[in-house]
PAGUDREN-223453 format. One record per residue: residue number from 1; residue in three letters; x, y, z of N, C-alpha, C in turn. Coordinates in Angstrom, 3 decimals. Each point is the difference from the previous one (the first is absolute). Example, Ala and Ser with C-alpha at 12.3 -4.5 7.8 and 13.67 -1.06 7.14 Angstrom:
residues 2
R,num,residu,n.x,n.y,n.z,ca.x,ca.y,ca.z,c.x,c.y,c.z
R,1,ALA,13.190,-5.690,7.800,-0.890,1.190,0.000,0.900,1.200,0.000
R,2,SER,-0.350,1.050,-0.720,0.820,1.190,0.060,-0.770,1.090,0.730
***
This chain:
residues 100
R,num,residu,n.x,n.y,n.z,ca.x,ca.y,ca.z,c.x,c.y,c.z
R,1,UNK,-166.204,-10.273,64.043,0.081,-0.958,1.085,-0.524,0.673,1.266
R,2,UNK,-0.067,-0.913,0.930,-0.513,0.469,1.510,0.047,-0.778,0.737
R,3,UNK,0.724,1.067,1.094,0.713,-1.081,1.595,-1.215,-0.657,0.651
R,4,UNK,0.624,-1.137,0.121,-0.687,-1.129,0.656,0.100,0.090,1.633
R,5,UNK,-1.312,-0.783,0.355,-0.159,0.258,1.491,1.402,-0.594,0.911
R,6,UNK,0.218,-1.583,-0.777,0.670,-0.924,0.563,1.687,0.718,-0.133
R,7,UNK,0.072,1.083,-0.754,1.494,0.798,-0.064,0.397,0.892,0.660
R,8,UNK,-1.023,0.702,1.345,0.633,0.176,1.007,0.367,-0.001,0.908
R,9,UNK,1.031,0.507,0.763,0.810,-0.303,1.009,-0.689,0.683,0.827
R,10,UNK,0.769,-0.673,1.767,-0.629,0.511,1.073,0.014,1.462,0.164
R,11,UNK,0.670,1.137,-0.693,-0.379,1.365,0.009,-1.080,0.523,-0.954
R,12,UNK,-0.325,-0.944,-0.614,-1.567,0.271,-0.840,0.340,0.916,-1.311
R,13,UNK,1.159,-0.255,-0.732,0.365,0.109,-0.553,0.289,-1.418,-1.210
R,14,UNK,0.178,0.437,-1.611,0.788,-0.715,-0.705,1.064,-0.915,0.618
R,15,UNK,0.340,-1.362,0.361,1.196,-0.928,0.156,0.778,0.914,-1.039
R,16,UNK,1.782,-0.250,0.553,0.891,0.346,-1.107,0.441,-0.567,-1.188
R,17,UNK,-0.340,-1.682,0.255,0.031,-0.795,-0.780,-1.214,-0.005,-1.125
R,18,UNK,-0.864,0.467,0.478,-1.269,-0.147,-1.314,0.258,1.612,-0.627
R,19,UNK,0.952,0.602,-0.062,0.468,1.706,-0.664,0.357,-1.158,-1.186
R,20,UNK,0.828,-0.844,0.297,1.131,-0.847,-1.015,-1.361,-0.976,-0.965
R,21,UNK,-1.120,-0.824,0.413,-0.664,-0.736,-0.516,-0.660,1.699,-1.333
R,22,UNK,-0.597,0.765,0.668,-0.383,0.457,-0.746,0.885,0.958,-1.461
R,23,UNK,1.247,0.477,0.508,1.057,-0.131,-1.232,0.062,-0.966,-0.199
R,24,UNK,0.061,-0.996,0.494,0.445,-1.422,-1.045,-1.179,-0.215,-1.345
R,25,UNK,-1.386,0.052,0.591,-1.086,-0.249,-0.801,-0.017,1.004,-1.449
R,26,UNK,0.696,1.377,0.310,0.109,0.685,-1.132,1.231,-0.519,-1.027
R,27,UNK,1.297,-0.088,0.949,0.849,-0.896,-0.984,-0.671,-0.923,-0.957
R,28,UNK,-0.673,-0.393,0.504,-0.924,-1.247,-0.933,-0.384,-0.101,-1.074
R,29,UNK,-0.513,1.368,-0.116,-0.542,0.579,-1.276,0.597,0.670,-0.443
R,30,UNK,0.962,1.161,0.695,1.274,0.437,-0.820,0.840,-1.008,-1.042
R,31,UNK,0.398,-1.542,0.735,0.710,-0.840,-0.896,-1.003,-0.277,-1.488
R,32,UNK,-1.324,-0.193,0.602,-0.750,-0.649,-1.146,0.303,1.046,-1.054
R,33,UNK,-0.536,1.507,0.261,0.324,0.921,-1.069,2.047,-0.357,-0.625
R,34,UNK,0.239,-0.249,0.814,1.460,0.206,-0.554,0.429,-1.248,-0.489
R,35,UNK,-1.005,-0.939,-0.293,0.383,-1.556,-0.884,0.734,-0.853,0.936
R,36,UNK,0.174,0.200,1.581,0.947,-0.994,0.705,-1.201,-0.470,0.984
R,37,UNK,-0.863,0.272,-0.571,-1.199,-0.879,1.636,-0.561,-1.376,-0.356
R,38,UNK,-0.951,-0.725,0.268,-0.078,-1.149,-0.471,0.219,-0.442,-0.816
R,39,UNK,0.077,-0.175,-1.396,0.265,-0.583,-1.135,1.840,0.299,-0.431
R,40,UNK,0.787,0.763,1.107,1.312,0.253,-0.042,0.539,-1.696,1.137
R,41,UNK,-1.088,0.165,1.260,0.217,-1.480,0.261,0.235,-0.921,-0.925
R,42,UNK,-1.244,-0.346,-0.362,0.039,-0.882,-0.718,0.956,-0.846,-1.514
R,43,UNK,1.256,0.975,0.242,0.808,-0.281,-1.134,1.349,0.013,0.516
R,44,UNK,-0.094,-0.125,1.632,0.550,-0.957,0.809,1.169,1.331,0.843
R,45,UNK,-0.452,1.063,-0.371,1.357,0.990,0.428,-1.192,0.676,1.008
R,46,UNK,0.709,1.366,1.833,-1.206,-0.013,0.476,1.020,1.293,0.170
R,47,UNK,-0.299,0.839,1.381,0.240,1.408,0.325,-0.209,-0.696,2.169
R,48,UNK,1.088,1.081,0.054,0.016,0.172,1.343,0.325,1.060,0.992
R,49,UNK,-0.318,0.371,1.240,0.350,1.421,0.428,1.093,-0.276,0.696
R,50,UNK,1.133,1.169,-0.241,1.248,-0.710,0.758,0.015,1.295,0.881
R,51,UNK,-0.349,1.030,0.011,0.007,1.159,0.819,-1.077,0.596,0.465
R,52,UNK,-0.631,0.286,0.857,-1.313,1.339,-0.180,-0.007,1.531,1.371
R,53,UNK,0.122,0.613,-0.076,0.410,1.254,0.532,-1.689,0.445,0.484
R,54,UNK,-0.890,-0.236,0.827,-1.179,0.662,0.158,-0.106,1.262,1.268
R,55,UNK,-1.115,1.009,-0.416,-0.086,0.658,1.045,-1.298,0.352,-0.007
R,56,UNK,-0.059,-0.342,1.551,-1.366,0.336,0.515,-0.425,1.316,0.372
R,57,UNK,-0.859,1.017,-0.915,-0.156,1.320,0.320,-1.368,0.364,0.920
R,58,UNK,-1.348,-0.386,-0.168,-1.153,-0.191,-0.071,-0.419,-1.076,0.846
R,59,UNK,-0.916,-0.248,1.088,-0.277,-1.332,0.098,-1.732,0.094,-0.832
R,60,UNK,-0.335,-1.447,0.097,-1.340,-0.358,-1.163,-0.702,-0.685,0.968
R,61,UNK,-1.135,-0.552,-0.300,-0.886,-0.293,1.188,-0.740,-1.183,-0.822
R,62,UNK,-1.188,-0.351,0.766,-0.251,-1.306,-0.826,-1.457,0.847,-0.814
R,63,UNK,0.136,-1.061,-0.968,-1.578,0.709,-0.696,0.947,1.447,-1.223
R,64,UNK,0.960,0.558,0.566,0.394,0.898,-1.162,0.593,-0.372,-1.357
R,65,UNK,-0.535,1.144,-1.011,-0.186,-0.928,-1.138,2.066,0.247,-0.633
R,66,UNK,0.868,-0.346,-0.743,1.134,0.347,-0.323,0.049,-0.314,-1.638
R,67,UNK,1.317,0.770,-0.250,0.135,-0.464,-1.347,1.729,-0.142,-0.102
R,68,UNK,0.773,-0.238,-0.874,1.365,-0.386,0.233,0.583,0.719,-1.489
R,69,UNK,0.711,0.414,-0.298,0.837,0.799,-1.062,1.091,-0.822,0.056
R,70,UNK,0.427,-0.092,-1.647,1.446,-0.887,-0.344,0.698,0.549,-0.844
R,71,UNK,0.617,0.756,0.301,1.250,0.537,-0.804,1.472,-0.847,-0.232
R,72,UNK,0.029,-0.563,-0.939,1.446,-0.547,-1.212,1.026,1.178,0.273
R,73,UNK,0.674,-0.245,0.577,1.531,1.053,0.511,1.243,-0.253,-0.985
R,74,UNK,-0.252,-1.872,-0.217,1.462,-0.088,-0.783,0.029,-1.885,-0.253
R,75,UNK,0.466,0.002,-1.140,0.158,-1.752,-0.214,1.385,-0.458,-0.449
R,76,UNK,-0.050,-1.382,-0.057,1.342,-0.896,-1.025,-0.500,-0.957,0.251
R,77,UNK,0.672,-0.607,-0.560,-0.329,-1.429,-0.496,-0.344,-0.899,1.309
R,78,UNK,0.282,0.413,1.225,0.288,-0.630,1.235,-0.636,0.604,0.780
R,79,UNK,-0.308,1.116,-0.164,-0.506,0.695,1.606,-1.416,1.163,-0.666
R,80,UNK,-0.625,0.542,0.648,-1.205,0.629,0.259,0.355,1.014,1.049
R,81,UNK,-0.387,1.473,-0.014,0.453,1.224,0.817,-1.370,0.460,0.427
R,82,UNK,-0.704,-0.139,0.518,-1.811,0.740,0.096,-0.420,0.553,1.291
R,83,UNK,-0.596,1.052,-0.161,-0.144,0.520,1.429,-1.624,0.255,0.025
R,84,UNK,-0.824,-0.125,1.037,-1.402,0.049,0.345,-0.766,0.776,1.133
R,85,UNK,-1.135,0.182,-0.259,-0.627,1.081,0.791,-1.359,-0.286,0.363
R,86,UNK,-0.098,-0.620,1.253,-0.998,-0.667,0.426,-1.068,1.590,0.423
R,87,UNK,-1.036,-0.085,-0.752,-0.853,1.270,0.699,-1.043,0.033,0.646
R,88,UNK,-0.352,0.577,0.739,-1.966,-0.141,0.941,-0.712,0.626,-2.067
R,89,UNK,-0.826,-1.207,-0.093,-0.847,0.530,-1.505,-0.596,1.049,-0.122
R,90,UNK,-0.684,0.165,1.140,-1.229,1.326,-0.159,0.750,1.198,0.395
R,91,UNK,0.807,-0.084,1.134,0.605,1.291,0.588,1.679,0.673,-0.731
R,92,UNK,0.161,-1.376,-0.654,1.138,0.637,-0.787,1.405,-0.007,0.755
R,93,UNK,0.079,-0.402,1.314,1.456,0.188,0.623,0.731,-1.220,-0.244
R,94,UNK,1.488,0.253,-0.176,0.682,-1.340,0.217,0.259,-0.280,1.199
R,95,UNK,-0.616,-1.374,0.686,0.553,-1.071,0.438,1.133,-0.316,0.556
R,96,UNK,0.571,-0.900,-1.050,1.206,-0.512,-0.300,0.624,0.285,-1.377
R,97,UNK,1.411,-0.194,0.041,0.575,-0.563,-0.949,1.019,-0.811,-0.121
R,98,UNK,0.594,-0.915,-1.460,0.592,-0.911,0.100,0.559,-0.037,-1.326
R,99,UNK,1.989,-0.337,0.703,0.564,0.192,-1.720,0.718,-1.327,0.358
R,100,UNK,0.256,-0.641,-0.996,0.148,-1.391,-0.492,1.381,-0.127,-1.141
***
């Protein structure tokens, strides 16, 4: 992925809110691998975030390219434990992160 012009804020930086769009977009595909993403819709049961703990280490700029890490911490029948690691792609530093 890669930050968009329209995502930052007046310090010319990443918005804090688009840290969250871009973990969210990896959730996405984390669920699909894990059998609960679209076709888990569709059989009428869904998933929701009831907590998220983020920290902003790094700021990101627009035009930089990122990638997002999803680590499975812990499950039941009810809940999902996962923690994430938003990184600059080319340079390798974390970002952010975010446990759920």
């Amino acid at each position: 992925m890669r930050v968009e012009d329209g995502w930052i804020d007046y310090n010319g930086h990443l918005n804090m809110a688009y840290h969250n769009v871009l973990f969210d977009r990896a959730v996405d595909e984390a669920y699909e691998l894990l059998d609960i993403g679209h076709d888990y819709l569709a059989t009428g049961c869904s998933t929701f975030t009831a907590e998220v703990h983020v920290r902003y280490l790094r700021e990101l700029h627009a035009g930089d390219p990122v990638r997002v890490t999803f680590q499975l911490l812990g499950y039941d029948q009810k809940r999902l434990h996962y923690f994430e690691q938003l990184f600059h792609a080319t340079e390798g530093w974390v970002s952010a992160t975010s446990e759920n």
